[in-house]
BALOBA-1460 file (C-alpha; in Angstrom, 3 decimals):
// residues 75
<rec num="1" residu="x" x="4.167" y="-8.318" z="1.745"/>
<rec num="2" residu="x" x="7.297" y="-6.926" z="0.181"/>
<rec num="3" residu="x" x="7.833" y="-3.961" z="-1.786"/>
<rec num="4" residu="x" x="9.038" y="-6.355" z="-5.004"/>
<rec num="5" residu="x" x="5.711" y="-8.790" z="-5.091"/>
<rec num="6" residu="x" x="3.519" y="-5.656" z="-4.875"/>
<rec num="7" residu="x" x="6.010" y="-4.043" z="-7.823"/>
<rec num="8" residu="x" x="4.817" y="-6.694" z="-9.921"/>
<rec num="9" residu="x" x="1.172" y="-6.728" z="-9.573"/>
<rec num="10" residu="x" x="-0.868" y="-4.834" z="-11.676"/>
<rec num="11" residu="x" x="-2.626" y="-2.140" z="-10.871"/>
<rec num="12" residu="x" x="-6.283" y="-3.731" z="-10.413"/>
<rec num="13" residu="x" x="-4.854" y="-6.389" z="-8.410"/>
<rec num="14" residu="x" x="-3.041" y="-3.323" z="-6.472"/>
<rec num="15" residu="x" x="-5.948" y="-1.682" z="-5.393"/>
<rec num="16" residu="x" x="-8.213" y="-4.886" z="-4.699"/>
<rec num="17" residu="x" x="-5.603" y="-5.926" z="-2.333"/>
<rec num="18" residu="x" x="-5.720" y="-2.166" z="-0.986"/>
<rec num="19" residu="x" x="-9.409" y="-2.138" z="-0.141"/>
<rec num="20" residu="x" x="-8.808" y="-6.069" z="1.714"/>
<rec num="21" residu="x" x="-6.301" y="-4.384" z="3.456"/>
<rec num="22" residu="x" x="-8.121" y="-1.171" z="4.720"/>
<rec num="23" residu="x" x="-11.219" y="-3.254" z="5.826"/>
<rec num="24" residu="x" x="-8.724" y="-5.245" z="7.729"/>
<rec num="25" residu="x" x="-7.628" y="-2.703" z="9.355"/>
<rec num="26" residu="x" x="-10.728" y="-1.367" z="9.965"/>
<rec num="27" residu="x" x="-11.187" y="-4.479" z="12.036"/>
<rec num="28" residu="x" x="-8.554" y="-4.107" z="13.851"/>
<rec num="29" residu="x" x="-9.136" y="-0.324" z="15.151"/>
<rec num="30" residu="x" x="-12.397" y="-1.327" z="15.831"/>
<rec num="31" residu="x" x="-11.138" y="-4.254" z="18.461"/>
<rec num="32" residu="x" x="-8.727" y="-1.721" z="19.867"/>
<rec num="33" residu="x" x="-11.107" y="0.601" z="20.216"/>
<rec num="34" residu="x" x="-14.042" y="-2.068" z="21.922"/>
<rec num="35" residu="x" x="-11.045" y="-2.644" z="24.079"/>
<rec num="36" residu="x" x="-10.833" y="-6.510" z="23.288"/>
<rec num="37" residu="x" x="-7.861" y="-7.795" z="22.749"/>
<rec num="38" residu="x" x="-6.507" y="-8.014" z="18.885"/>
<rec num="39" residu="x" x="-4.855" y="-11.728" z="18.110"/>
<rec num="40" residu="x" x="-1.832" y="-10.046" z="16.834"/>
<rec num="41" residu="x" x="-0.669" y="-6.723" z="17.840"/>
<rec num="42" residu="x" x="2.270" y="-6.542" z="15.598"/>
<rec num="43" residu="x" x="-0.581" y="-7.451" z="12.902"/>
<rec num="44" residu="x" x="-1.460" y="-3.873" z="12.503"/>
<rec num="45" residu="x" x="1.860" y="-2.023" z="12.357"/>
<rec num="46" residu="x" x="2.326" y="-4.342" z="9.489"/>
<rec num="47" residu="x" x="-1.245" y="-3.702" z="7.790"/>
<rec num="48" residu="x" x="-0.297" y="0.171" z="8.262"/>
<rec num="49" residu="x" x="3.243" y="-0.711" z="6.493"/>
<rec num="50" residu="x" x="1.838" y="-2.688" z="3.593"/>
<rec num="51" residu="x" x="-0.522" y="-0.399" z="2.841"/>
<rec num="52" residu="x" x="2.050" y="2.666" z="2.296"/>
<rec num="53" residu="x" x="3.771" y="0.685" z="0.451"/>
<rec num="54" residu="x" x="0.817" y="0.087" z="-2.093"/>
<rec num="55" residu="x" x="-0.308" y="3.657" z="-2.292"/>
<rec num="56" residu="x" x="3.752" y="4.877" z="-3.148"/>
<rec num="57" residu="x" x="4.112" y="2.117" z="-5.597"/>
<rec num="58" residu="x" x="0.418" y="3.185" z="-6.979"/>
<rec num="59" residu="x" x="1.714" y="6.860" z="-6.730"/>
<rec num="60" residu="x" x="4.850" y="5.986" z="-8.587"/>
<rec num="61" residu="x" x="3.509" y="4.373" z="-11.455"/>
<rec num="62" residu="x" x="1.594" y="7.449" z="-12.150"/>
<rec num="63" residu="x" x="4.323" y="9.435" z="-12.283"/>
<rec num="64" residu="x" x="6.949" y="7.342" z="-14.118"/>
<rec num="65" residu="x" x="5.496" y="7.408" z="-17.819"/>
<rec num="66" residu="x" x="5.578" y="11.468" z="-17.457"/>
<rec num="67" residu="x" x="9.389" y="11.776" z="-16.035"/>
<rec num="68" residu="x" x="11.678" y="13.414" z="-18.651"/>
<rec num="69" residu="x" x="14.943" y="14.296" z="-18.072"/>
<rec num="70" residu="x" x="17.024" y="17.339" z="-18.820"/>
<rec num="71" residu="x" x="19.382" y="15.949" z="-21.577"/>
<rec num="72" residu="x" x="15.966" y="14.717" z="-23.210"/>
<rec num="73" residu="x" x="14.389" y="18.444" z="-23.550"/>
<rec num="74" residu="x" x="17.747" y="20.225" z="-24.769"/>
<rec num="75" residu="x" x="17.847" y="17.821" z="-27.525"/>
């Protein structure tokens, strides 16, 4: 998924997609780990990359309503 679709989902629909993707993955680490063979191995790099992506953009909406610049407190 990329970085601009998960921008624009809200942040319910952020973290519902979150918890689908870290049971997924929990899948997958649990056929690597049986030793059986997972149907996509390039599958869970991408799982791994998605779900960074969700917890900065998560991260950064927390943080953008409290920014304030310089130029804002001298004034």
């Amino acid at each position: 998924m990329k970085a601009k679709e998960l921008r624009q989902m809200s942040a319910v629909e952020l973290k519902s997609k979150l918890q689908e993707l870290r049971k997924e993955m929990m899948k997958q680490n649990a056929q690597i780990a049986t030793g059986t063979s997972v149907k996509s191995p390039g599958q869970v790099k991408q799982t791994k990359k998605t779900i960074a992506k969700i917890l900065t953009i998560v991260h950064s909406k927390k943080i953008e309503p409290v920014k304030v610049t310089k130029k804002e407190t001298e004034e």
